[in-house]
C-alpha positions as CSV (number, residue, x, y, z in Angstrom):
1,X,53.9,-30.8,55.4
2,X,50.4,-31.1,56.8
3,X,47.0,-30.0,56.1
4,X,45.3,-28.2,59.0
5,X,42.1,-27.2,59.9
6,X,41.0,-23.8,61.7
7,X,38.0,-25.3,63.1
8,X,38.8,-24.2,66.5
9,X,39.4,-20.7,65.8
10,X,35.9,-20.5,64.2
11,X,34.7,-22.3,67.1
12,X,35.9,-20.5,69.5
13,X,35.2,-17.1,67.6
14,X,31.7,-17.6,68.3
15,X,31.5,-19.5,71.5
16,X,30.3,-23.2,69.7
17,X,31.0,-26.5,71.3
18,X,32.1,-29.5,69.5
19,X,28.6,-30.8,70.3
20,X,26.9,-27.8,68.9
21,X,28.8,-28.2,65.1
22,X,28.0,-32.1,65.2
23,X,24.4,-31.3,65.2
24,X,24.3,-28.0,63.4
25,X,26.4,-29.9,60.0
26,X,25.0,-33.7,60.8
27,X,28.9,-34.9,61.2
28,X,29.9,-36.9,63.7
29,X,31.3,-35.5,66.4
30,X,34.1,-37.6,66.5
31,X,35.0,-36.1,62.8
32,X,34.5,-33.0,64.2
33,X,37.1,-33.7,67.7
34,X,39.4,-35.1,64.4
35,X,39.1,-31.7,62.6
36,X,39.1,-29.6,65.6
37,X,42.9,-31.1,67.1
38,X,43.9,-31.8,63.3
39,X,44.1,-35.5,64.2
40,X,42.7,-36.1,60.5
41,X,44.5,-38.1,57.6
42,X,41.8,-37.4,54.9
43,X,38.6,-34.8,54.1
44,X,36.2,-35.7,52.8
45,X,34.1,-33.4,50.2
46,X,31.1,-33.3,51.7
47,X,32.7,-32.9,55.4
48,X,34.2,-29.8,54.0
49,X,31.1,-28.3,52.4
50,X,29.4,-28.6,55.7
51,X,31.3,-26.9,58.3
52,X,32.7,-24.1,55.2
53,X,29.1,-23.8,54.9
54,X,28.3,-23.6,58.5
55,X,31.3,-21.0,59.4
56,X,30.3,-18.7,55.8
57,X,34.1,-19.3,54.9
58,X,35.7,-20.6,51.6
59,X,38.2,-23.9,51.6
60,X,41.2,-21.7,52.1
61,X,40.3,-19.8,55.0
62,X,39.7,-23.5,56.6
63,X,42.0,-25.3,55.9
64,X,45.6,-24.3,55.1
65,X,48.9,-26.3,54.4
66,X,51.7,-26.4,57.5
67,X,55.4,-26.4,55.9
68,X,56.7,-26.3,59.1
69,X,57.7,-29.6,59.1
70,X,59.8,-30.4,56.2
71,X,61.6,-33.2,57.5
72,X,58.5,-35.6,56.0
């Protein structure tokens, strides 16, 4: 099991580059590649709170849990 993140949906919903949520938050964009290919091992509260903020969304509409893979 996995946690993702629906970053790129959102992104893509309304057109925004990786670039463009970097500066809009004030995260890196290399957390936001990390969230946006769920590359990420950890989240950090406050890296939450910005882009839920950002995208008007609560914690579960962001990120979700994958049971796909229940081999780990």
């Amino acid at each position: 099991m996995d946690v993702k993140c629906k970053l790129r949906d959102y992104m893509d919903n309304q057109d925004l580059t990786q670039q463009e949520v970097a500066a809009r938050t004030g995260l890196s964009p290399t957390i936001i590649g990390r969230l946006y290919h769920n590359r990420f091992s950890r989240l950090d509260n406050q890296t939450v709170i910005k882009i839920c903020k950002l995208f008007n969304v609560s914690l579960g509409d962001m990120f979700f849990i994958d049971e796909e893979d229940e081999s780990e």
